[in-house]
C-alpha positions in Angstrom: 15.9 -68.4 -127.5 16.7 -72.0 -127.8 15.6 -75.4 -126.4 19.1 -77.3 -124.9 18.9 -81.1 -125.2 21.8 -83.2 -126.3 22.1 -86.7 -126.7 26.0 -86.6 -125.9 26.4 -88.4 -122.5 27.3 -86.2 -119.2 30.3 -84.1 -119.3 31.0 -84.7 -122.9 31.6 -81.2 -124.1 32.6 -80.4 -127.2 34.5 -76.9 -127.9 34.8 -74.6 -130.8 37.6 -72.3 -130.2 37.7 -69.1 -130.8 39.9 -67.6 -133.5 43.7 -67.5 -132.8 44.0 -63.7 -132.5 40.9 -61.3 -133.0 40.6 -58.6 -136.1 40.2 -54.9 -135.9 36.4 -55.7 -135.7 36.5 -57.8 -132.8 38.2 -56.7 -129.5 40.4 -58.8 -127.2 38.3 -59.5 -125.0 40.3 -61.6 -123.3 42.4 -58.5 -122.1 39.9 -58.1 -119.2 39.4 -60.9 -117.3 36.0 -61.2 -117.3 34.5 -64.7 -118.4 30.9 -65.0 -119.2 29.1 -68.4 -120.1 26.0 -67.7 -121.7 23.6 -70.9 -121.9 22.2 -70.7 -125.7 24.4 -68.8 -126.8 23.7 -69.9 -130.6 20.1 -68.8 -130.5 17.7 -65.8 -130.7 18.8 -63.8 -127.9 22.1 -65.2 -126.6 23.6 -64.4 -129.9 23.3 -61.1 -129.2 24.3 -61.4 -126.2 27.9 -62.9 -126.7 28.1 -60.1 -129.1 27.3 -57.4 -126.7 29.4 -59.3 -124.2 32.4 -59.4 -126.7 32.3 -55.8 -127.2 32.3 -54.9 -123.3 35.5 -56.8 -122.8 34.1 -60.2 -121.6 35.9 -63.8 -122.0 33.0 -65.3 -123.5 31.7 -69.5 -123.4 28.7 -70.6 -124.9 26.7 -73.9 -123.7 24.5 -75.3 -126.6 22.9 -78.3 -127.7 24.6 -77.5 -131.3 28.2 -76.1 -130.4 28.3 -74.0 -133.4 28.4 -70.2 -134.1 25.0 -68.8 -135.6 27.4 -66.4 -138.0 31.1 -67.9 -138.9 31.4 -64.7 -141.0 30.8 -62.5 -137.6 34.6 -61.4 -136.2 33.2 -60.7 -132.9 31.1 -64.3 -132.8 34.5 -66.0 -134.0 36.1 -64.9 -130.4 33.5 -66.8 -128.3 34.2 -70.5 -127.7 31.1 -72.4 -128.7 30.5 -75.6 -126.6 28.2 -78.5 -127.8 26.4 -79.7 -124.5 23.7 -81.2 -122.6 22.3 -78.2 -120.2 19.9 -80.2 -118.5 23.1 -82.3 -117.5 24.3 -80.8 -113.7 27.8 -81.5 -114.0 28.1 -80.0 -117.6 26.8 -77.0 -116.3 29.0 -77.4 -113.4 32.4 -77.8 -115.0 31.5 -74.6 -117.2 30.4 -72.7 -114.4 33.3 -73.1 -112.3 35.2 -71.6 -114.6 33.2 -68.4 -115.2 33.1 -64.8 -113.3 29.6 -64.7 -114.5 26.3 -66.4 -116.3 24.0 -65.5 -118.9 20.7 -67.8 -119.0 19.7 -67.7 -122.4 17.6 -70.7 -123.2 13.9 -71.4 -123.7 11.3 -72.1 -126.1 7.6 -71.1 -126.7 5.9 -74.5 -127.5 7.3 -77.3 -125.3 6.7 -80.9 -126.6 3.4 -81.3 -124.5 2.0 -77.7 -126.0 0.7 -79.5 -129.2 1.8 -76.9 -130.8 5.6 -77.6 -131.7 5.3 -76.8 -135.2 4.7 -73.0 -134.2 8.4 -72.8 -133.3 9.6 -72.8 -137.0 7.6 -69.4 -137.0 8.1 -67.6 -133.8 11.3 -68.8 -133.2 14.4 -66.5 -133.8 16.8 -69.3 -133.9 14.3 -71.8 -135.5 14.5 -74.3 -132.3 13.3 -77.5 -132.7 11.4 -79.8 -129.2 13.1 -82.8 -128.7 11.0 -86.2 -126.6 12.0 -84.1 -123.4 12.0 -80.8 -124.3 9.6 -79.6 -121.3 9.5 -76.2 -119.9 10.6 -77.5 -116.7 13.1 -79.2 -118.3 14.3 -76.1 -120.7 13.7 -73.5 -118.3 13.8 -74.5 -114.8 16.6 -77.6 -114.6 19.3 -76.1 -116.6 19.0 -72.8 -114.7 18.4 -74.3 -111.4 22.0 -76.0 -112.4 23.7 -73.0 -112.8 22.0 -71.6 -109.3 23.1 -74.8 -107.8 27.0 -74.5 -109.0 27.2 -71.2 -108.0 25.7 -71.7 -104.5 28.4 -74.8 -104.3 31.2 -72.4 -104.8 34.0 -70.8 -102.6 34.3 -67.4 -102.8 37.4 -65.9 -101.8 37.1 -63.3 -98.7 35.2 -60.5 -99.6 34.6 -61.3 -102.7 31.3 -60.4 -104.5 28.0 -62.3 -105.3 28.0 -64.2 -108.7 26.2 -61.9 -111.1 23.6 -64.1 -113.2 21.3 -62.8 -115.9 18.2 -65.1 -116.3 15.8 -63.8 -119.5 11.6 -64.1 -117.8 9.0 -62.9 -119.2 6.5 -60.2 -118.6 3.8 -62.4 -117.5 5.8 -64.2 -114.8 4.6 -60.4 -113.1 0.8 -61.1 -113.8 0.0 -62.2 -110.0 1.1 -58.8 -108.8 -0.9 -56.4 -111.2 -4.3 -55.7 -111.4 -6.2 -58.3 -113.0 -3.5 -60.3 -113.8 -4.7 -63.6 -111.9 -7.7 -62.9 -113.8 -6.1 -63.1 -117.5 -3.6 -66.0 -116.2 -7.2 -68.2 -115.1 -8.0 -67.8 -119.4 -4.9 -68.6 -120.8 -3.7 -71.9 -122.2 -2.2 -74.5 -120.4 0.9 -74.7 -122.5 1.7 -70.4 -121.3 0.6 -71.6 -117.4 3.3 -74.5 -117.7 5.6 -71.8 -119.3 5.2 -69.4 -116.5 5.4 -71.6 -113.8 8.9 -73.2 -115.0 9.8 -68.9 -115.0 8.8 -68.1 -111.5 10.5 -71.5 -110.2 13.7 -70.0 -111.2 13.0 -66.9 -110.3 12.1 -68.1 -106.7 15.0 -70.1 -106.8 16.8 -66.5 -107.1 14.8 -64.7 -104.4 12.3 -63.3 -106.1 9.6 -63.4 -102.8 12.7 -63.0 -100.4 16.6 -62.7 -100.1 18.9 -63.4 -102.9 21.0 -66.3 -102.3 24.3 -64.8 -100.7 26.6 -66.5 -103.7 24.7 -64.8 -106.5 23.3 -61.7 -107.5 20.7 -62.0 -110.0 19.5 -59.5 -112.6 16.2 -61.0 -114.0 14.9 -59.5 -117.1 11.0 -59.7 -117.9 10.2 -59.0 -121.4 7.4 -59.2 -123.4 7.6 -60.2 -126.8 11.5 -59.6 -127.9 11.5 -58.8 -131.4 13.7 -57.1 -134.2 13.1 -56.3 -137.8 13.9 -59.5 -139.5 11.5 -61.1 -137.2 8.2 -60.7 -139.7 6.0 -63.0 -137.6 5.9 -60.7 -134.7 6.0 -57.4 -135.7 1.9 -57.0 -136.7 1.7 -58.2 -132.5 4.2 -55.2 -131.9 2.1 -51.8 -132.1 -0.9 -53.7 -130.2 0.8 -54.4 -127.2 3.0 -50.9 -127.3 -0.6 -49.3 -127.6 -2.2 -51.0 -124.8 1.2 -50.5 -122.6 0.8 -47.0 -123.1 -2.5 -47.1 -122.3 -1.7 -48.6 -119.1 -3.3 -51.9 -119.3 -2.1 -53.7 -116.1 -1.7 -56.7 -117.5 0.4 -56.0 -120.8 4.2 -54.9 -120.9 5.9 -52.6 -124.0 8.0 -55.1 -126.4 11.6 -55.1 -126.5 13.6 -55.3 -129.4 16.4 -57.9 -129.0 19.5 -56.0 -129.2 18.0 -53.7 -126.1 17.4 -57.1 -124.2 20.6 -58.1 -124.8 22.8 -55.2 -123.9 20.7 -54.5 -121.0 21.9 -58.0 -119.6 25.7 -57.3 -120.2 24.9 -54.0 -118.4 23.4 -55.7 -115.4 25.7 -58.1 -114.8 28.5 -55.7 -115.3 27.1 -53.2 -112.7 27.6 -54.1 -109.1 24.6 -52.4 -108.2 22.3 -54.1 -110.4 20.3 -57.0 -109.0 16.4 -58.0 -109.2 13.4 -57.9 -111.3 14.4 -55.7 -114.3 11.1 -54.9 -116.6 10.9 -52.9 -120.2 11.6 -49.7 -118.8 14.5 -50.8 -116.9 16.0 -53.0 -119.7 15.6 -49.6 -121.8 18.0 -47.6 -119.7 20.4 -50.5 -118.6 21.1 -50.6 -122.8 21.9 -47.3 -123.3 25.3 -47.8 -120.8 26.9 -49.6 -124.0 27.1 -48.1 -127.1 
C-alpha cells in the first residue's frame, strides 16, 4: 500500500488513459459497465487489485499521488486510467467518485512521518512508498477514506437502487479490543501501531462497524495481517510464525494473507450484493476463490 500526498493544487487531476483498444491478454472491461476507482492503485496491493478488477469486467480509475502504471509492459494495467491526485483533497475524491459504481480504498503506509521510523518503508513496503511533511495516518488512512464515505453519503441514488459497495483494506489488529487479551497486547505496543490503528477503526466506525451501515454504502472491510507474496523477502521469515501461532489459536494473532488472495477477495466483495462487513483471513480466503 501507498501513502497519497500531492503537491498539485485541488482538483487538478492528471489522467493516463488507457490504451485505445485492449489485446487478447486484457479484456474489455469496459463492455460491463461497471466502474471501479481504486485509491492507490499504483502500489502494493491496489495494483493487484485493478488487475483483478480488469479481469472481472470492471471500468477501472486509479487515484494516486504518482498517476503512473506500476507495469507499462502489463496489457491488463495498460486498460486502467491512472490519475495523478491529491486524496487527502475532498473534492478530488469527489469528482472521481461521482463517476464510479464502486470504490476500492487502497492506501496506507506502515511508518507515518511522526513514527521515527520512515526509513523502514524502503524495506517493508511493496511499492517502496515514501512519507511526505504530512504523511500522518490520519491523514493517509482516515481523511482520504472519510472523503470517499463523504461523497458517497452526498449522492442521489436513483429509486431502488443499491448501497454503494466500498472495499476499505484494515488490519487484523483493528480486531484486538474484541479478543481475548487483545487490550492487553495493544497497552505494549508502540505508539506509531496505536496511531495506526486508531486512523483504521475511525474509518471503519465511519462505515458502521459498532452499528448500522450508512444507507448509501455497503462496505466490505478486509482485516489482514501481514499481506505478503513471494517477491516480498523482508516478510516472509515473519510468515510461518504468525501462521503457527494462528493455528495455535492465539487470540490475538491472525493467519497472513498473500496479496493476490487480498486482492481478489475485494473484487469479490464488492461484486457480491450480499457481501458487506468485517471480512477477516478466513473470509478473504473463500471470497478469492469466486475468481479464477
Amino acid at each position: 500500500m501507498i501513502s497519497l500526498l500531492a503537491s498539485a493544487p485541488a482538483l487538478s487531476i492528471r489522467m493516463q488513459a488507457p490504451a485505445a483498444a485492449p489485446t487478447a491478454a486484457a479484456p474489455a472491461a469496459a463492455a460491463s459497465g461497471k466502474r471501479l476507482l481504486v485509491l492507490g492503485g499504483n502500489g502494493f496491493v491496489g495494483r493487484e487489485v485493478c488487475l483483478n478488477a480488469v479481469d472481472a469486467g470492471w471500468t477501472v480509475t486509479s487515484l494516486s499521488r504518482r498517476g503512473e502504471s506500476p507495469d507499462a509492459e502489463d496489457p491488463r494495467l495498460s486498460q486502467v486510467a491512472w490519475c495523478a491526485g491529491d486524496a487527502t483533497d475532498a473534492e478530488t475524491v469527489r469528482s472521481l467518485v461521482d463517476q464510479s459504481d464502486a470504490v476500492i480504498h487502497a492506501i496506507g503506509l506502515l511508518f507515518d512521518v511522526n513514527s521515527g521510523l520512515t526509513a523502514l518503508n524502503n524495506v517493508v513496503s511493496g511499492s517502496r512508498s515514501q512519507a511526505g511533511a504530512e504523511s500522518t495516518y490520519d491523514n493517509i488512512t482516515r481523511k482520504t477514506a472519510c472523503h470517499v464515505i463523504d461523497a458517497l453519503n452526498a449522492r442521489e441514488l436513483a429509486a431502488g437502487a443499491p448501497p454503494t459497495p466500498f472495499g476499505f483494506v484494515s488490519c487484523a489488529e483493528a480486531g484486538w479490543p474484541d479478543v481475548r487479551f487483545g487490550d492487553r497486547v495493544e497497552k505494549l505496543a508502540p505508539d506509531w501501531l496505536c496511531r495506526y490503528l486508531a486512523a483504521k477503526r475511525a474509518v471503519e466506525a465511519q462505515l458502521g462497524i459498532k452499528g448500522p451501515a450508512p444507507e448509501k454504502i455497503r462496505p466490505v472491510i478486509v482485516r489482514p495481517s501481514f499481506i505478503w507474496n513471494w517477491k516480498k523477502l523482508d516478510i516472509l521469515p515473519l510468515i510461518p510464525v504468525f501462521n503457527t501461532a494462528s493455528a495455535l489459536g492465539v487470540p490475538f494473532v491472525d493467519k497472513t494473507v498473500r496479496v493476490e488472495t487480498l486482492a481478489k477477495a475485494l473484487v469479490a466483495g464488492i461484486d457480491d450484493g450480499a457481501v458487506s462487513g468485517v471480512k477477516r483471513y478466513m473470509d478473504m480466503e473463500a471470497l478469492a476463490e469466486r475468481l479464477p
